[in-house]
C-alpha positions in Angstrom: 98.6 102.4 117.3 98.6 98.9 115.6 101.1 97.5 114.3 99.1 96.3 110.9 98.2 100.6 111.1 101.8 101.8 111.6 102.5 99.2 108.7 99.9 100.8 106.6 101.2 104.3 107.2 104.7 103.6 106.5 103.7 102.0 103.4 101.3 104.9 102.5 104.3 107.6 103.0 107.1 105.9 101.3 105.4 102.8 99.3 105.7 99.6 99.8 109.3 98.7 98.7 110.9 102.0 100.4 108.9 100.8 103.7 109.9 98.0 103.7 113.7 98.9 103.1 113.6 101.8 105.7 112.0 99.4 108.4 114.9 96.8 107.9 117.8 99.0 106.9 117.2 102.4 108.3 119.3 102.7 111.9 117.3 105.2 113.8 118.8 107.0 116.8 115.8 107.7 118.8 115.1 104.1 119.2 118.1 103.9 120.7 120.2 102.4 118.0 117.7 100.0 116.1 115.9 99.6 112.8 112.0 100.0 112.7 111.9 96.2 112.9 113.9 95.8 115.6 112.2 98.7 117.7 108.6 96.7 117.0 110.7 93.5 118.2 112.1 95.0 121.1 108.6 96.2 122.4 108.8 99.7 121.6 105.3 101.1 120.9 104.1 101.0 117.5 103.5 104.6 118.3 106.9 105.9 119.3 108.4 104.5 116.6 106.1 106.0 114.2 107.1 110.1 115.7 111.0 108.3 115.6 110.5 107.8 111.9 108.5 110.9 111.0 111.1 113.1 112.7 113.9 111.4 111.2 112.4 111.9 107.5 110.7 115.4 108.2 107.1 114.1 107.0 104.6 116.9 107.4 102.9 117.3 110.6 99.5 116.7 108.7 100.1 113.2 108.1 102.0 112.2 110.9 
């Protein structure tokens, strides 16, 4: 997944402003201790993060 797609989905689930607070604020523990932007900073695939986010908020499998 792209990073400009992942954007787009995260943006799409939880508009813009709550996407963009959750990607800067939000401490996830399955990417080991970092925030969405961190995780994409760090390397992490755009994809992994994406299921890390999804579990975390318990969005529906159909639009995961």
């Amino acid at each position: 997944m792209r990073i400009t797609a992942f954007r787009a989905r995260l943006a799409e689930e939880f508009g813009p402003v709550r996407a963009d607070t959750i990607a800067r604020d939000h401490v996830f523990s399955a990417l080991g201790g970092r925030t969405v932007d961190q995780a994409l900073d760090a390397g992490l695939p755009a994809k992994e993060i994406w299921r890390a986010v999804c579990d975390a908020f318990e969005v529906p499998t159909e639009r995961r």
